[in-house]
N, C-alpha and C positions, 0 to 999 in steps of 0.2 A: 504493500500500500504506500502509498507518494504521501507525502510531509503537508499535513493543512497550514498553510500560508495564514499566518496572523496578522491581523489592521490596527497598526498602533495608536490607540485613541490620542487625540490632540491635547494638551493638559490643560486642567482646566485653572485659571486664573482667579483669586478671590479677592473681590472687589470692593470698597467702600463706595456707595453713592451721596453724593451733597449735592441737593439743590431744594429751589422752594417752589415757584408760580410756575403756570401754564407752559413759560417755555421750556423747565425743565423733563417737562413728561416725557416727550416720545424719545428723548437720550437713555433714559430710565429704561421705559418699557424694551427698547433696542437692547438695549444691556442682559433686560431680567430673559429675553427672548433667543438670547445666543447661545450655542452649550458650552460656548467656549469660555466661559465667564459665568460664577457663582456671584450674585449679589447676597453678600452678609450683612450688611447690614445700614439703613439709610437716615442719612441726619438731613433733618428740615429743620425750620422754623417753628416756634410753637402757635398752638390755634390765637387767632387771633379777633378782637369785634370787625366786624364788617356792618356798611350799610350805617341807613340813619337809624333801625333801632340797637345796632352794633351787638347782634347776632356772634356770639363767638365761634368762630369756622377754622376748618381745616385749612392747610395750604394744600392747593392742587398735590405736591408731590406724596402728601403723606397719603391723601385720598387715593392716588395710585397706587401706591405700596401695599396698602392695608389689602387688596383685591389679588396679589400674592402673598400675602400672612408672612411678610419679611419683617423681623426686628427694626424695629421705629424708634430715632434719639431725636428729642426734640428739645437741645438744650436752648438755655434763654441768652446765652454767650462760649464764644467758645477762650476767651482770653482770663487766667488770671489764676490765684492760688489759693482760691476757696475749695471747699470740699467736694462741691458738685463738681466743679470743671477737674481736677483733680482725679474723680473717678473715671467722667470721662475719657480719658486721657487712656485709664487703667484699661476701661472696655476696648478701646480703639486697638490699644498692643495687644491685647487679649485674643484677637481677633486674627494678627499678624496678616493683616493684607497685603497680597503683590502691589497693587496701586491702590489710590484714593483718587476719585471722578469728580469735578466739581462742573457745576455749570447753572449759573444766576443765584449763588446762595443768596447773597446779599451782603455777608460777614466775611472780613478777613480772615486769612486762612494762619493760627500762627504758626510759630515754628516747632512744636510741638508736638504738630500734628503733621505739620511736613516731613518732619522725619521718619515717621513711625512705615510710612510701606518700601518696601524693599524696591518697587522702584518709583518711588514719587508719587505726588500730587500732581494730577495732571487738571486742566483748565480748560473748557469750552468755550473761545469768547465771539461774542457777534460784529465782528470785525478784523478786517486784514490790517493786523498789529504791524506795525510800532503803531497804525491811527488808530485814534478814539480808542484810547484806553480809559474806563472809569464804567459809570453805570447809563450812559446812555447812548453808546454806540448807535443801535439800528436809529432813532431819529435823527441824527446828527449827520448821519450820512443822508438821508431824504432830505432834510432842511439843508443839506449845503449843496444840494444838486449835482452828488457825485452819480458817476457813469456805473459802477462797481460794487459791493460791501462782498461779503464771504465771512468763513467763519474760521480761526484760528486756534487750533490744539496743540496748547501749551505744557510746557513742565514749570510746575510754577518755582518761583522765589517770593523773598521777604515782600518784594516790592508791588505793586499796583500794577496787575498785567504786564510786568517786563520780565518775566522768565525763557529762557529759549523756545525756540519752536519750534513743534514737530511736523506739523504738516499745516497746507491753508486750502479752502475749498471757494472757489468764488464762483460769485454768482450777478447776474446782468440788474440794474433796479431800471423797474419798468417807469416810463413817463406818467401813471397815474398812481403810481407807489404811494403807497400810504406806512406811515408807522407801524399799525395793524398788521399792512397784508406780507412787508418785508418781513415782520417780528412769525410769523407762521412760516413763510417761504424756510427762514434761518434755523427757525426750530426744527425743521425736517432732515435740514442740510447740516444741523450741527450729528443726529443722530446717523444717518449718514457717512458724515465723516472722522465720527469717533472708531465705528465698525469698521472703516477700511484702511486706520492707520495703528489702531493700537494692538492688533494682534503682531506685528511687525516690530513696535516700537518695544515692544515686552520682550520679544526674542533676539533684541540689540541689531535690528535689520536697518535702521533710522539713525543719521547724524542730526545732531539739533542745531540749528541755526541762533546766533545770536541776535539778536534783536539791534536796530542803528537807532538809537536814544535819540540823536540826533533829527530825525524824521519821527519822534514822536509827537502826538497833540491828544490832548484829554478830552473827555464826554463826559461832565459832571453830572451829580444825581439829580433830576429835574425836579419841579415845586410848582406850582398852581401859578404863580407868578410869571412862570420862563412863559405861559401860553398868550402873556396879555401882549395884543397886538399895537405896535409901533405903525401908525398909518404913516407918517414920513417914510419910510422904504420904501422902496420899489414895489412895484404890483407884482414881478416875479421871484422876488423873497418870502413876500407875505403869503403866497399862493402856495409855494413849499413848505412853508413853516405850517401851513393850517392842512397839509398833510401829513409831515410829518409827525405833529404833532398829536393825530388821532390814534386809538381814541385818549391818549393820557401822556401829555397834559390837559390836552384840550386846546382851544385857542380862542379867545372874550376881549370884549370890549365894553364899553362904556357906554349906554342909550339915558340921557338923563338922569336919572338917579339906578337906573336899571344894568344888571352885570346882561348883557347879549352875549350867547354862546355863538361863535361863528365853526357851525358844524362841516360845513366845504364849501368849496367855491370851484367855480367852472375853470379850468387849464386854458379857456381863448383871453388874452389880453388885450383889453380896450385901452384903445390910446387916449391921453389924458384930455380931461374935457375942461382942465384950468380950474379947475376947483382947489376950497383946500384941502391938502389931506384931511380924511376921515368924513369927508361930508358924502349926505347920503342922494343920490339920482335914481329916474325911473330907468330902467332898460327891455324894451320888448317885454314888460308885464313882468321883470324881478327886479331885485335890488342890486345895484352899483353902488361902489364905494370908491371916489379917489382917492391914490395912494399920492405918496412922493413922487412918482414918476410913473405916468398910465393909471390903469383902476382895473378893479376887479368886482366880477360878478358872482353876487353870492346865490348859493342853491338851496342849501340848508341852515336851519339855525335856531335857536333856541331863546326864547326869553325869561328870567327866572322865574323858576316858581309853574312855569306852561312848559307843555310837551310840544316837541321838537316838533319844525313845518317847513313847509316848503316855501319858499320864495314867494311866491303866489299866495300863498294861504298866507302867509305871515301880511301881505299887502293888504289884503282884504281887513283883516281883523286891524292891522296898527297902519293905515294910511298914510297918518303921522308925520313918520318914519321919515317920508321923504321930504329934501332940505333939511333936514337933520342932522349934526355933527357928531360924532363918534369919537368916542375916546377913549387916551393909553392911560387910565389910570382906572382902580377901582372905589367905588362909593363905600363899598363896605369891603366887602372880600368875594374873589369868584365862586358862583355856587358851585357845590360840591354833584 
Protein backbone atom coordinates (compact mmCIF):
# COMPACT_ATOMS: atom_id res chain seq x y z
CA UNK A 1 0.00 0.00 0.00
CA UNK A 2 1.44 3.68 -1.08
CA UNK A 3 2.05 6.26 1.89
CA UNK A 4 -1.37 8.69 2.51
CA UNK A 5 0.00 12.07 1.72
CA UNK A 6 -0.77 14.45 4.64
CA UNK A 7 -2.03 18.45 4.38
CA UNK A 8 -0.22 20.48 6.63
CA UNK A 9 -2.89 22.79 8.40
CA UNK A 10 -1.95 26.46 8.07
CA UNK A 11 -1.34 27.79 11.89
CA UNK A 12 -3.53 29.35 13.25
CA UNK A 13 -2.71 32.85 14.69
CA UNK A 14 -4.22 34.30 18.08
CA UNK A 15 -5.46 37.45 17.99
CA UNK A 16 -6.57 40.41 20.13
CA UNK A 17 -9.22 42.73 18.43
CA UNK A 18 -9.75 46.72 19.58
CA UNK A 19 -12.09 48.66 18.15
CA UNK A 20 -15.57 50.47 18.95
CA UNK A 21 -18.24 52.12 16.16
CA UNK A 22 -19.67 50.82 12.99
CA UNK A 23 -16.55 51.19 11.02
CA UNK A 24 -14.98 48.63 13.15
CA UNK A 25 -17.37 45.63 12.36
CA UNK A 26 -16.61 44.19 9.19
CA UNK A 27 -12.59 44.06 10.11
CA UNK A 28 -13.85 42.18 13.19
CA UNK A 29 -16.32 39.87 11.42
CA UNK A 30 -13.32 39.23 8.50
CA UNK A 31 -11.06 38.28 11.39
CA UNK A 32 -13.66 36.14 13.44
CA UNK A 33 -14.58 34.46 9.77
CA UNK A 34 -10.87 33.28 8.74
CA UNK A 35 -9.44 30.00 10.08
CA UNK A 36 -6.50 31.26 9.85
CA UNK A 37 -6.86 33.45 12.91
CA UNK A 38 -8.54 32.66 16.42
CA UNK A 39 -10.16 35.83 17.84
CA UNK A 40 -9.50 35.68 21.88
CA UNK A 41 -10.55 38.17 22.85
CA UNK A 42 -12.00 41.99 22.01
CA UNK A 43 -11.65 45.30 23.88
CA UNK A 44 -14.39 48.04 23.08
CA UNK A 45 -15.47 50.89 24.63
CA UNK A 46 -17.95 50.78 27.44
CA UNK A 47 -21.86 51.07 26.95
CA UNK A 48 -22.51 54.35 26.75
CA UNK A 49 -26.03 57.05 26.82
CA UNK A 50 -27.09 57.77 23.59
CA UNK A 51 -29.84 59.99 22.08
CA UNK A 52 -31.98 62.68 23.84
CA UNK A 53 -33.31 60.24 26.50
CA UNK A 54 -29.58 58.98 26.76
CA UNK A 55 -30.43 55.33 26.52
CA UNK A 56 -27.30 53.59 27.69
CA UNK A 57 -26.06 51.28 24.55
CA UNK A 58 -23.62 49.11 23.36
CA UNK A 59 -20.87 50.09 20.86
CA UNK A 60 -21.41 48.43 17.41
CA UNK A 61 -18.35 46.24 18.18
CA UNK A 62 -19.37 44.79 21.35
CA UNK A 63 -22.85 44.13 19.66
CA UNK A 64 -20.97 42.15 17.05
CA UNK A 65 -19.00 40.12 19.39
CA UNK A 66 -21.58 39.19 21.74
CA UNK A 67 -23.35 37.16 18.29
CA UNK A 68 -19.99 34.88 18.52
CA UNK A 69 -19.92 34.43 22.47
CA UNK A 70 -16.12 35.95 22.31
CA UNK A 71 -14.72 37.40 25.66
CA UNK A 72 -15.62 41.11 25.88
CA UNK A 73 -13.18 43.82 27.86
CA UNK A 74 -14.64 46.89 28.15
CA UNK A 75 -12.25 48.93 30.07
CA UNK A 76 -13.06 52.76 30.84
CA UNK A 77 -9.05 53.46 30.17
CA UNK A 78 -6.46 51.66 29.11
CA UNK A 79 -3.60 54.16 30.73
CA UNK A 80 -2.38 54.13 34.33
CA UNK A 81 -1.40 52.08 37.61
CA UNK A 82 -4.62 51.48 39.38
CA UNK A 83 -5.94 48.19 39.97
CA UNK A 84 -8.23 47.78 37.03
CA UNK A 85 -5.85 48.61 34.34
CA UNK A 86 -3.28 46.73 36.08
CA UNK A 87 -5.28 43.50 35.76
CA UNK A 88 -5.91 44.30 32.41
CA UNK A 89 -2.80 44.30 31.50
CA UNK A 90 -2.46 40.72 33.40
CA UNK A 91 -5.53 39.38 31.17
CA UNK A 92 -3.96 40.76 27.89
CA UNK A 93 -0.36 38.56 28.66
CA UNK A 94 -2.45 35.84 29.91
CA UNK A 95 -3.72 35.44 26.76
CA UNK A 96 -0.14 35.66 24.89
CA UNK A 97 -1.29 36.85 21.41
CA UNK A 98 0.69 36.77 18.13
CA UNK A 99 -0.69 40.29 17.39
CA UNK A 100 -3.16 42.89 18.67
CA UNK A 101 -5.64 44.50 15.79
CA UNK A 102 -6.75 47.98 16.29
CA UNK A 103 -8.88 49.96 14.04
CA UNK A 104 -11.09 53.22 15.38
CA UNK A 105 -10.75 52.54 19.06
CA UNK A 106 -10.68 55.91 19.95
CA UNK A 107 -7.94 55.50 22.82
CA UNK A 108 -4.30 55.55 22.74
CA UNK A 109 -2.70 52.57 22.54
CA UNK A 110 0.14 52.52 25.52
CA UNK A 111 3.10 50.86 25.66
CA UNK A 112 2.15 48.38 27.80
CA UNK A 113 0.09 46.96 25.67
CA UNK A 114 2.22 47.31 22.78
CA UNK A 115 4.49 45.16 23.96
CA UNK A 116 2.76 42.34 25.01
CA UNK A 117 2.02 40.37 21.40
CA UNK A 118 4.98 38.77 19.87
CA UNK A 119 4.43 40.57 16.84
CA UNK A 120 2.80 43.85 17.50
CA UNK A 121 0.12 46.11 17.43
CA UNK A 122 -0.80 46.42 14.35
CA UNK A 123 -3.39 49.63 13.10
CA UNK A 124 -6.19 50.16 10.44
CA UNK A 125 -6.18 53.70 9.50
CA UNK A 126 -8.43 55.53 6.89
CA UNK A 127 -5.89 57.20 5.05
CA UNK A 128 -2.67 56.86 2.88
CA UNK A 129 -0.36 57.97 5.86
CA UNK A 130 2.07 60.08 6.57
CA UNK A 131 -1.65 62.24 5.40
CA UNK A 132 -4.38 62.96 7.84
CA UNK A 133 -3.07 61.34 10.72
CA UNK A 134 -5.42 61.89 13.83
CA UNK A 135 -9.36 61.08 14.19
CA UNK A 136 -10.64 62.54 11.16
CA UNK A 137 -9.04 61.25 8.10
CA UNK A 138 -12.01 60.19 5.76
CA UNK A 139 -13.60 63.81 5.86
CA UNK A 140 -10.63 65.63 5.48
CA UNK A 141 -9.94 64.09 2.42
CA UNK A 142 -13.67 64.90 0.96
CA UNK A 143 -13.55 68.49 2.20
CA UNK A 144 -10.05 69.08 0.63
CA UNK A 145 -11.06 67.74 -2.66
CA UNK A 146 -8.42 65.08 -2.81
CA UNK A 147 -8.41 62.64 -6.14
CA UNK A 148 -7.60 59.58 -3.69
CA UNK A 149 -7.96 58.39 0.21
CA UNK A 150 -7.05 54.35 0.90
CA UNK A 151 -6.43 52.62 3.96
CA UNK A 152 -3.07 52.05 5.61
CA UNK A 153 -1.97 48.89 7.86
CA UNK A 154 0.37 49.92 10.38
CA UNK A 155 2.67 48.44 13.02
CA UNK A 156 2.14 50.81 15.50
CA UNK A 157 4.55 53.17 17.90
CA UNK A 158 4.26 55.51 20.81
CA UNK A 159 3.23 58.18 18.49
CA UNK A 160 -0.01 59.25 16.61
CA UNK A 161 -0.31 57.01 13.59
CA UNK A 162 3.57 57.34 12.69
CA UNK A 163 4.45 53.72 13.09
CA UNK A 164 5.90 51.82 9.85
CA UNK A 165 3.94 50.60 7.25
CA UNK A 166 2.92 47.44 6.13
CA UNK A 167 0.84 47.69 3.21
CA UNK A 168 -1.78 50.63 1.68
CA UNK A 169 -4.96 49.94 -0.38
CA UNK A 170 -6.25 52.85 -2.31
CA UNK A 171 -9.15 53.66 -3.54
CA UNK A 172 -10.70 56.54 -6.26
CA UNK A 173 -13.26 59.40 -4.08
CA UNK A 174 -16.19 59.65 -6.32
CA UNK A 175 -17.20 63.53 -7.35
CA UNK A 176 -20.46 63.06 -5.10
CA UNK A 177 -18.40 61.44 -2.04
CA UNK A 178 -19.96 62.11 0.84
CA UNK A 179 -18.24 61.54 4.46
CA UNK A 180 -20.91 58.71 4.93
CA UNK A 181 -20.57 56.97 1.68
CA UNK A 182 -16.28 57.06 1.77
CA UNK A 183 -16.56 56.04 5.60
CA UNK A 184 -18.50 52.55 4.32
CA UNK A 185 -16.42 52.21 0.82
CA UNK A 186 -13.05 52.30 3.76
CA UNK A 187 -14.60 50.09 6.16
CA UNK A 188 -14.97 47.27 3.59
CA UNK A 189 -11.48 48.11 2.04
CA UNK A 190 -9.98 48.26 5.56
CA UNK A 191 -11.25 44.55 6.05
CA UNK A 192 -10.08 43.68 2.82
CA UNK A 193 -6.98 44.69 3.35
CA UNK A 194 -6.07 43.52 6.76
CA UNK A 195 -6.82 39.67 5.04
CA UNK A 196 -4.44 40.18 2.39
CA UNK A 197 -1.48 41.42 4.09
CA UNK A 198 -1.28 40.10 7.50
CA UNK A 199 -1.03 36.44 6.94
CA UNK A 200 2.39 37.58 5.04
CA UNK A 201 3.33 40.10 7.55
CA UNK A 202 3.15 37.29 10.44
CA UNK A 203 5.33 34.94 8.44
CA UNK A 204 8.05 37.88 8.10
CA UNK A 205 7.16 37.91 4.06
CA UNK A 206 6.73 42.07 4.48
CA UNK A 207 9.42 44.84 4.93
CA UNK A 208 7.90 47.94 6.64
CA UNK A 209 8.31 51.11 5.38
CA UNK A 210 9.01 54.03 7.33
CA UNK A 211 6.96 56.73 7.31
CA UNK A 212 8.47 60.67 5.68
CA UNK A 213 7.37 62.83 8.92
CA UNK A 214 8.12 65.21 6.68
CA UNK A 215 4.96 64.96 4.26
CA UNK A 216 2.80 64.45 7.36
CA UNK A 217 -0.54 66.72 8.16
CA UNK A 218 -3.12 65.96 10.93
CA UNK A 219 -7.12 65.29 10.86
CA UNK A 220 -8.03 66.45 14.31
CA UNK A 221 -11.01 65.12 16.20
CA UNK A 222 -14.16 67.09 14.86
CA UNK A 223 -16.87 69.10 17.30
CA UNK A 224 -20.30 70.46 16.20
CA UNK A 225 -18.56 73.74 15.65
CA UNK A 226 -15.96 72.46 12.76
CA UNK A 227 -19.66 72.17 10.80
CA UNK A 228 -20.67 75.81 11.05
CA UNK A 229 -20.59 77.34 7.63
CA UNK A 230 -18.10 80.35 6.80
CA UNK A 231 -20.31 81.91 3.66
CA UNK A 232 -17.10 84.02 2.65
CA UNK A 233 -15.56 80.89 0.81
CA UNK A 234 -15.83 79.91 -2.18
CA UNK A 235 -19.03 78.02 -3.20
CA UNK A 236 -16.61 75.14 -4.11
CA UNK A 237 -15.20 74.62 -0.48
CA UNK A 238 -18.58 75.02 1.10
CA UNK A 239 -20.08 72.43 -1.32
CA UNK A 240 -17.20 69.93 -0.18
CA UNK A 241 -17.36 70.63 3.32
CA UNK A 242 -21.29 70.02 3.51
CA UNK A 243 -20.36 66.69 2.16
CA UNK A 244 -17.90 65.89 3.72
CA UNK A 245 -19.11 66.68 6.60
CA UNK A 246 -22.35 64.30 6.45
CA UNK A 247 -23.64 62.90 8.39
CA UNK A 248 -21.20 64.10 11.40
CA UNK A 249 -20.41 66.99 11.93
CA UNK A 250 -23.13 68.08 10.02
CA UNK A 251 -22.99 71.45 8.49
CA UNK A 252 -25.55 74.96 10.06
CA UNK A 253 -25.93 78.10 9.91
CA UNK A 254 -27.60 80.99 11.37
CA UNK A 255 -31.55 81.94 10.10
CA UNK A 256 -32.25 84.63 12.78
CA UNK A 257 -32.21 83.44 15.87
CA UNK A 258 -32.76 79.81 14.27
CA UNK A 259 -29.58 77.01 14.17
CA UNK A 260 -30.41 75.93 9.98
CA UNK A 261 -29.05 72.43 9.35
CA UNK A 262 -27.60 72.73 5.64
CA UNK A 263 -28.31 68.90 4.91
CA UNK A 264 -26.76 69.06 0.99
CA UNK A 265 -26.44 71.20 -1.66
CA UNK A 266 -26.56 70.46 -5.60
CA UNK A 267 -22.59 69.87 -7.06
CA UNK A 268 -23.73 72.65 -10.20
CA UNK A 269 -22.10 76.06 -9.27
CA UNK A 270 -23.88 79.25 -9.86
CA UNK A 271 -21.98 82.02 -10.74
CA UNK A 272 -22.00 84.89 -8.27
CA UNK A 273 -25.11 87.17 -8.46
CA UNK A 274 -23.19 90.09 -6.36
CA UNK A 275 -24.71 89.42 -3.26
CA UNK A 276 -23.38 89.33 0.01
CA UNK A 277 -22.16 86.22 1.30
CA UNK A 278 -24.61 84.29 3.18
CA UNK A 279 -27.68 86.05 1.65
CA UNK A 280 -30.58 84.15 0.66
CA UNK A 281 -32.09 84.03 -3.43
CA UNK A 282 -34.82 82.25 -5.22
CA UNK A 283 -33.58 79.72 -7.80
CA UNK A 284 -35.92 77.76 -10.22
CA UNK A 285 -38.32 77.14 -7.00
CA UNK A 286 -35.16 76.31 -4.40
CA UNK A 287 -32.94 78.01 -2.34
CA UNK A 288 -29.59 79.82 -3.29
CA UNK A 289 -27.07 81.11 -1.19
CA UNK A 290 -24.08 83.41 -2.16
CA UNK A 291 -20.90 82.59 -1.19
CA UNK A 292 -17.51 84.58 -1.21
CA UNK A 293 -17.12 83.71 -4.70
CA UNK A 294 -20.24 82.18 -6.92
CA UNK A 295 -23.29 80.54 -4.61
CA UNK A 296 -24.80 77.40 -4.12
CA UNK A 297 -27.88 75.66 -4.30
CA UNK A 298 -29.37 74.16 -1.54
CA UNK A 299 -31.43 70.65 -1.62
CA UNK A 300 -31.88 69.62 1.67
CA UNK A 301 -32.12 71.18 5.05
CA UNK A 302 -33.34 71.22 8.33
CA UNK A 303 -34.65 73.89 10.76
CA UNK A 304 -34.41 73.38 14.53
CA UNK A 305 -36.80 71.65 16.35
CA UNK A 306 -38.70 70.43 12.36
CA UNK A 307 -37.95 67.45 10.22
CA UNK A 308 -35.76 67.68 7.46
CA UNK A 309 -37.33 69.14 3.72
CA UNK A 310 -36.67 69.70 0.67
CA UNK A 311 -35.86 72.83 -0.91
CA UNK A 312 -39.28 73.29 -2.07
CA UNK A 313 -41.07 72.20 0.85
CA UNK A 314 -38.94 74.37 3.13
CA UNK A 315 -40.02 77.56 0.41
CA UNK A 316 -43.59 76.82 0.88
CA UNK A 317 -43.67 76.80 4.65
CA UNK A 318 -40.68 79.72 5.46
CA UNK A 319 -41.05 82.18 2.24
CA UNK A 320 -39.38 84.37 4.41
CA UNK A 321 -36.26 82.93 3.95
CA UNK A 322 -35.73 84.65 0.90
CA UNK A 323 -33.60 88.06 1.09
CA UNK A 324 -32.52 86.61 4.15
CA UNK A 325 -28.95 86.63 5.46
CA UNK A 326 -27.34 83.66 6.85
CA UNK A 327 -24.81 83.23 9.32
CA UNK A 328 -21.31 81.84 10.62
CA UNK A 329 -22.09 82.02 14.12
CA UNK A 330 -24.58 80.24 16.55
CA UNK A 331 -27.53 81.88 18.69
CA UNK A 332 -27.20 79.39 21.12
CA UNK A 333 -25.60 76.01 20.05
CA UNK A 334 -26.07 73.65 17.00
CA UNK A 335 -28.89 71.33 17.60
CA UNK A 336 -27.95 68.06 18.37
Amino acid sequence: MGKTKTTRMPKTYKIIFIGTPEYSVPTLEALIADERFKVAAVITAPDAPVGRKQILTPPPVKVATQKFNLPILQPSKLCGKDVAVQRLYGELRDIKPDAIITIAYGQIIPPEILNIPKFGCLNLHASLLPKYRGASPIQAAVKNGDAQSGVTLMKMDEGLDTGPVIAQEKITIANNETGESLHDKLAKLSAQTLLKYLPDYLAGKITLQPQDDIKASLAPKLTRQNGCIDWTKPAVEIERLVRAYYPWPGTWSTWDTHTLKIISVSSKILKSAGNQPGSIFKYNEKLAVQCGENALVIETLQLEGKKLMSAEEFLRGYGNIVGATLRAVSPTSPTK
